[in-house]
LORO-927759 format. One record per residue: x, y, z of N, C-alpha, C in turn. Coordinates in steps of 0.2 Angstrom, whole numbers, padded with zeros to 4 digits, always signed. Example, Ala and Ser with C-alpha at 12.3 -4.5 7.8 and 13.67 -1.06 7.14 Angstrom:
+0066-0028+0039+0062-0022+0039+0066-0016+0039/+0064-0011+0035+0068-0005+0036+0064+0000+0039/
This chain:
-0031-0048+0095-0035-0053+0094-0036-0055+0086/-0034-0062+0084-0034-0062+0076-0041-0066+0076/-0047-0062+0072-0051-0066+0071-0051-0071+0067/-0046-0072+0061-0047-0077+0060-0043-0082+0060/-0043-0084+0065-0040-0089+0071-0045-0092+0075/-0051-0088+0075-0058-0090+0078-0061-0094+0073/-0060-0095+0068-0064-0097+0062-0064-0102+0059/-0069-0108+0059-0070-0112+0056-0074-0111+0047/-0067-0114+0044-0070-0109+0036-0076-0115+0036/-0084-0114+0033-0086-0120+0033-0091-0121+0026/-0091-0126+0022-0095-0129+0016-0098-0136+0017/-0104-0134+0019-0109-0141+0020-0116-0142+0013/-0114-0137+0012-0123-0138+0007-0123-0144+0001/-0128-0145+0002-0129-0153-0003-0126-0151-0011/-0125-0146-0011-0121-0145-0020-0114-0143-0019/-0112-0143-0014-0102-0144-0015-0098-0148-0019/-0097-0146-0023-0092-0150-0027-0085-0151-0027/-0080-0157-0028-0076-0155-0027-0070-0149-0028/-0072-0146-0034-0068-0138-0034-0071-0134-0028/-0078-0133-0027-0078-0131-0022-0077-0132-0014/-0072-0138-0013-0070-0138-0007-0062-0137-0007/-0058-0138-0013-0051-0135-0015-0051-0128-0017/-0056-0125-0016-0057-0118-0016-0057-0116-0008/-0062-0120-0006-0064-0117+0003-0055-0121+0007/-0053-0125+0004-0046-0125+0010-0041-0120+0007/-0041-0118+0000-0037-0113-0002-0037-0106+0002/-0041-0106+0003-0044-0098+0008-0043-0098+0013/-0043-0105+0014-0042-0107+0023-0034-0108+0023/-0029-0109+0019-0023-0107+0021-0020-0099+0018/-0025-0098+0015-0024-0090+0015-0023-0086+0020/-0029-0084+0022-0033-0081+0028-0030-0084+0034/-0029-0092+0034-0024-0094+0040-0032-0096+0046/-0037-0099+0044-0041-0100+0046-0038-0104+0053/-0044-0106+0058-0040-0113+0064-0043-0118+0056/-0047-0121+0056-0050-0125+0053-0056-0125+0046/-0055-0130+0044-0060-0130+0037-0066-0137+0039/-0073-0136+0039-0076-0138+0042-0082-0140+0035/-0081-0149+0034-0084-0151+0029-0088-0156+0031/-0090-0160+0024-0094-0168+0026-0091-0172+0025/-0091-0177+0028-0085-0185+0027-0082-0184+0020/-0087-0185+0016-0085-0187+0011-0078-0183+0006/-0079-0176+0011-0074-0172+0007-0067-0172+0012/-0067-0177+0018-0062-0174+0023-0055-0178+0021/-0054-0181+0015-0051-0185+0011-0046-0181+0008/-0051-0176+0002-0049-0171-0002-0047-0165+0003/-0049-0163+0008-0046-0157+0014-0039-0159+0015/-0039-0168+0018-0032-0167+0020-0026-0167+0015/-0030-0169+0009-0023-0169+0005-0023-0161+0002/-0027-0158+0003-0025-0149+0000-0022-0145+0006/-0024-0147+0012-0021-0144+0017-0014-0147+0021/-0012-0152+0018-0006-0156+0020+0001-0149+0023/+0003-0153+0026+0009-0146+0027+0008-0139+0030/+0002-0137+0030-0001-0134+0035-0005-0135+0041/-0006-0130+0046-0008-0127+0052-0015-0129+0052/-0018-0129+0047-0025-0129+0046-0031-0135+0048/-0034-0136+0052-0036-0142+0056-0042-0142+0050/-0044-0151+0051-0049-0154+0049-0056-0156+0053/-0061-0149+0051-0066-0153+0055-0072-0157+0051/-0075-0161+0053-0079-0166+0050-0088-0166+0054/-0093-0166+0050-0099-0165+0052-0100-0175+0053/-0105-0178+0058-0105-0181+0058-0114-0184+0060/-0118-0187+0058-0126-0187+0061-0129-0183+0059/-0127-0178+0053-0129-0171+0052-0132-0172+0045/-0138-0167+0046-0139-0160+0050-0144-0163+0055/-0148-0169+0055-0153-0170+0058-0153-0174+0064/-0146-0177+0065-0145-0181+0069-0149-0190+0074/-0154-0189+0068-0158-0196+0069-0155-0202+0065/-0148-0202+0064-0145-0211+0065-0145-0213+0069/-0144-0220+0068-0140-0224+0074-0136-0221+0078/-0135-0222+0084-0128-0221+0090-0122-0224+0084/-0122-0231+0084-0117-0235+0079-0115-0233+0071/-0120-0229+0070-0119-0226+0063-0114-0220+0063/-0118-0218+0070-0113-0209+0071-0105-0213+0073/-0103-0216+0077-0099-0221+0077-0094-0221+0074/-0097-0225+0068-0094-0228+0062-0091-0221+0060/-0095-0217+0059-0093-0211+0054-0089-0207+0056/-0089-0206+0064-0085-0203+0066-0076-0207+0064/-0077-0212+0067-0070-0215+0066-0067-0217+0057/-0073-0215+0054-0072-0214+0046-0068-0209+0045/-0071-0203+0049-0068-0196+0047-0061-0196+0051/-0060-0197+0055-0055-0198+0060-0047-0201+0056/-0052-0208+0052-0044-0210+0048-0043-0207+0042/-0048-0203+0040-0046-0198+0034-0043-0192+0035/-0044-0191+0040-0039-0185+0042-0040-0181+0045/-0047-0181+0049-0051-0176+0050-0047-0175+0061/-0046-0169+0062-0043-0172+0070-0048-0166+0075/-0055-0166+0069-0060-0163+0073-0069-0165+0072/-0073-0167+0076-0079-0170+0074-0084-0165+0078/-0089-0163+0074-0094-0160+0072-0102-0165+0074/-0102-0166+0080-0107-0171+0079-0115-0170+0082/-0120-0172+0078-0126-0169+0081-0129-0171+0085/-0132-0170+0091-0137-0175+0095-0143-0177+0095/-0146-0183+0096-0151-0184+0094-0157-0180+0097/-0158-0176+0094-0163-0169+0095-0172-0173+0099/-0174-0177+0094-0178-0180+0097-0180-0186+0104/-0173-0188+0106-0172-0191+0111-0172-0185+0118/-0167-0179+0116-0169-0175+0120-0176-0173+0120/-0181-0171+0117-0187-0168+0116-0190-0172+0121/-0190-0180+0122-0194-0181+0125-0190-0186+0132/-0186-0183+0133-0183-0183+0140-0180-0190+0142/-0175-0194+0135-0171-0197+0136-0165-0194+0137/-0163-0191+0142-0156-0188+0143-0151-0195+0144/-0152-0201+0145-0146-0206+0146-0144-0208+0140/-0147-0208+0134-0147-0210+0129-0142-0205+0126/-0144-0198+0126-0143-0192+0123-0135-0192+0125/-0134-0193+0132-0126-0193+0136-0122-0200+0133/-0125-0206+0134-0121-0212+0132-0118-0211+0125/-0121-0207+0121-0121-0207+0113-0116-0202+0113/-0116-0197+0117-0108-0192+0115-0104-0194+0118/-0103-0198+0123-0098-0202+0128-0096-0208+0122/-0099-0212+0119-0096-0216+0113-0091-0213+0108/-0095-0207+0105-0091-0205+0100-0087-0201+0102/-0085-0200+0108-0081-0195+0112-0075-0201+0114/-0074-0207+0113-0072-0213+0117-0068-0214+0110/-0073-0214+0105-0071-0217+0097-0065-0213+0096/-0066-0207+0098-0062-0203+0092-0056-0199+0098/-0057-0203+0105-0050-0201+0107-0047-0193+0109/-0042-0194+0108-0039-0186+0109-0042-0177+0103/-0044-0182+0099-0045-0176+0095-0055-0174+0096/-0054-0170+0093-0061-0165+0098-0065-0168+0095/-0072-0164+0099-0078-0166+0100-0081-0161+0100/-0085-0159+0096-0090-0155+0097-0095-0155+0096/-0103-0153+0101-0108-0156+0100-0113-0151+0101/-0119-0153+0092-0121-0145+0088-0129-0149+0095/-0130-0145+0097-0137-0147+0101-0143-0145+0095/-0143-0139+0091-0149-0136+0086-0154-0133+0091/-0150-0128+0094-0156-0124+0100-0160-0120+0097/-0162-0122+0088-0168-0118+0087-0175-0121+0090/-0172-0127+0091-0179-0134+0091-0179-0133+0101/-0175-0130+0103-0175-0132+0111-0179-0126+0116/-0178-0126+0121-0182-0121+0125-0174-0120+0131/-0177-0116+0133-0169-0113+0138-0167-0120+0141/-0173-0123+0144-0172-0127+0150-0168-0133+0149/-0168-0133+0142-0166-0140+0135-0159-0140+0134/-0159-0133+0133-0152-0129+0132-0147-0131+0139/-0151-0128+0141-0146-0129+0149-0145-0139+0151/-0149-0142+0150-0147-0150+0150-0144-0151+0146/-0144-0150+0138-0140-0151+0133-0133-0150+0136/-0131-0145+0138-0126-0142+0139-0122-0147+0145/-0125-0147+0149-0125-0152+0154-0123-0160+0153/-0127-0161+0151-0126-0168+0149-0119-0168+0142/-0117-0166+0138-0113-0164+0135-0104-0163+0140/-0104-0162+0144-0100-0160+0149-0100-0166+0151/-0105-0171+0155-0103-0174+0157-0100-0182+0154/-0103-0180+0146-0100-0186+0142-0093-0183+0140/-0091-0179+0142-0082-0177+0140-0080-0175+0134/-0086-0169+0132-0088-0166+0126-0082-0159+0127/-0079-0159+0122-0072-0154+0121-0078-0146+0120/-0079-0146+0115-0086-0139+0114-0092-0142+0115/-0098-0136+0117-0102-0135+0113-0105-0133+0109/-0111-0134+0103-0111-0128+0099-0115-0130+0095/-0120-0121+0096-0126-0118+0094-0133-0124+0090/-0129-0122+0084-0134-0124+0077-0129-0129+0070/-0131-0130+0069-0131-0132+0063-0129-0129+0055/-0135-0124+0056-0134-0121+0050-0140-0123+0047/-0143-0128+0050-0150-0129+0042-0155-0129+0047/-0156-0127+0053-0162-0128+0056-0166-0120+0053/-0170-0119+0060-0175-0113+0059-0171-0108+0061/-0166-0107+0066-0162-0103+0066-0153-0104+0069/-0149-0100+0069-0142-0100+0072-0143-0098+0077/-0134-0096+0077-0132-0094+0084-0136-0088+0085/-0136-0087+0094-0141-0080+0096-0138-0080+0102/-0138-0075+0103-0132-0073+0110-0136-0074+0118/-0141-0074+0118-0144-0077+0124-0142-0085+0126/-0143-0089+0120-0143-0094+0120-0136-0094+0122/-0130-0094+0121-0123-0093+0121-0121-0092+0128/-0126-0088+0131-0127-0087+0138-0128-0091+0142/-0132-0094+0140-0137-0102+0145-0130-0105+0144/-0127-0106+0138-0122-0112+0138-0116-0111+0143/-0117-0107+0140-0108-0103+0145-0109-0103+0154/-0115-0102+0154-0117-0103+0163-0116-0110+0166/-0116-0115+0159-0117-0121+0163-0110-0124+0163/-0107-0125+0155-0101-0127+0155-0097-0124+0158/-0093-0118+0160-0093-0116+0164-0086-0115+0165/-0083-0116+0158-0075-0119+0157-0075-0125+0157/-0079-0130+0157-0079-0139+0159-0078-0139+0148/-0082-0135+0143-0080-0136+0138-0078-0130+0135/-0078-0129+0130-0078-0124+0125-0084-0120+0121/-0086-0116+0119-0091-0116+0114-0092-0112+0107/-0094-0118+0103-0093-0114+0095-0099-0111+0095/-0100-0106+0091-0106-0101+0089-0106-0103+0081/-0112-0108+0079-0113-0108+0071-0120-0107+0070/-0122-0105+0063-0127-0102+0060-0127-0094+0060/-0128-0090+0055-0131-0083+0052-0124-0081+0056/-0119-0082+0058-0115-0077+0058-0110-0074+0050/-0113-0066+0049-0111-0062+0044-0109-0058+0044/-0107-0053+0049-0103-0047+0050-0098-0050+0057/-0093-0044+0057-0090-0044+0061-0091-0041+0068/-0096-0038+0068-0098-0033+0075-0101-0041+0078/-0105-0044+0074-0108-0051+0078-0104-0055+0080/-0098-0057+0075-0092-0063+0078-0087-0059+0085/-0085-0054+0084-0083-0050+0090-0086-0050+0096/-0094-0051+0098-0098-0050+0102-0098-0057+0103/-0099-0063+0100-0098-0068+0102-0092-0070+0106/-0087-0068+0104-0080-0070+0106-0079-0065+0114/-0081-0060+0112-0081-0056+0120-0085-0060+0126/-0090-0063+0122-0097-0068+0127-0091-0074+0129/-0086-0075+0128-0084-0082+0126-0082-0088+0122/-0086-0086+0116-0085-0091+0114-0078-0091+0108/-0077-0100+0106-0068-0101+0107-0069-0101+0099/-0074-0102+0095-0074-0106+0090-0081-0101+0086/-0078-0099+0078-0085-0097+0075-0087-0103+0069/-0091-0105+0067-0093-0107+0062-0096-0104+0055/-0093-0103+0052-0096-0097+0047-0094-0100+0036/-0098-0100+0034-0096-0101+0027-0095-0091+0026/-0095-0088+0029-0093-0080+0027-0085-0076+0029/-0084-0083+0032-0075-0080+0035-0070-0074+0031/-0071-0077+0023-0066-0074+0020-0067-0065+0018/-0078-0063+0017-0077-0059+0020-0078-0055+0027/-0078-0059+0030-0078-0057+0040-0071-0052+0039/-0065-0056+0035-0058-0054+0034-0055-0050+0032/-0059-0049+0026-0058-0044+0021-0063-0039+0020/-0069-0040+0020-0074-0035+0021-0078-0033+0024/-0078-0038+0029-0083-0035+0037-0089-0037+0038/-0090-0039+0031-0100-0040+0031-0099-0043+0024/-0106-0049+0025-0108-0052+0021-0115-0054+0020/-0118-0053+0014-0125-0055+0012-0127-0061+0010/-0121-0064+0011-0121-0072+0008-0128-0075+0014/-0130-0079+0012-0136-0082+0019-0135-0090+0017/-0132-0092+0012-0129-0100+0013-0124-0099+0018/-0128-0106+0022-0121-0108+0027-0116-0113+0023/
């Protein structure tokens, strides 16, 4: 098992600079990452540093909070899509679920899941704001909008990934998708235990050392 083949190398924080995402795909073809997992605006700069290699482009979309337009995540998606991105990262509107529009929640990943065609879909529910029951409809209605993953957290909520939750998902999807595990993953006894539970895809700005040195104190995602 190569872990990292599980790993999406990721730099989302509002102080990214260009050096520093010419640094984060450098690593990513070092280390041999699946993917580098950025903001639009950098998915530009990714393709042309990772040209010629294996290394996929994933793209955050509606993020971190998820309250645009349905149109706006759209747009953006098929923004990232012609820049080279042939993976989207998109959030759902949290507050729609909260109060029990599920048709809205399903119509708006079946859009951008329509937008962007053959290349994936993954969709960050932010199970720190959800209740099991949330979780388990999230995952649900994801599926049947022809959502490729599921997946955890964000990274900027109240919490990440946690292995319960992981569980709920995996119960429901059920092989119908995939599932990423993002947030607080910093050692490797934790990304092995998720991969053992299932899951296809880690999200982590700590990859390089998950790889090299098994443990990280870093706590930016």
């Amino acid at each position: 098992m190569r872990l990292n083949r599980y790993i999406d190398h990721t730099l989302l924080k509002a102080t990214a600079t260009k050096a520093d995402i010419v640094k984060l795909c450098n690593e990513a073809k070092e280390y041999d990452f699946y993917a580098v997992c950025v903001n639009g605006c950098y998915v530009e700069l990714a393709a042309k540093e990772l040209e010629g290699t294996d290394v996929k482009i994933a793209a955050v979309i509606g993020f971190p909070l998820g309250a645009m337009t349905t149109e706006a995540k759209v747009f953006e998606a098929k923004d990232c899509i012609k820049n080279g991105a042939s993976e989207i990262d998109m959030v759902i509107n949290i507050g729609k679920l909260l109060e029990g529009d599920e048709k809205y929640v399903e119509k708006e990943i079946r859009l951008i899941k329509e937008a962007i065609g053959e290349n994936t879909l993954k969709v960050i529910f932010e199970n720190c704001y959800l209740s099991k029951k949330q979780i388990k409809k999230a995952s649900q209605l994801a599926v049947n909008a022809g959502a490729d993953f599921v997946k955890t957290s964000t990274g900027f909520g109240t919490g990440g990934a946690i292995f319960e939750d992981v569980t709920i998902m995996d119960s429901v999807v059920d092989g119908k998708a995939q599932i990423k595990a993002a947030g607080g993953i910093r050692d490797v006894e934790t990304a092995l235990k998720f991969i053992a539970m299932g899951v296809t895809r880690l999200g982590t700005s700590s990859g390089v050392s998950l790889i090299t040195e098994g443990t990280s104190d870093n706590n930016e995602y």
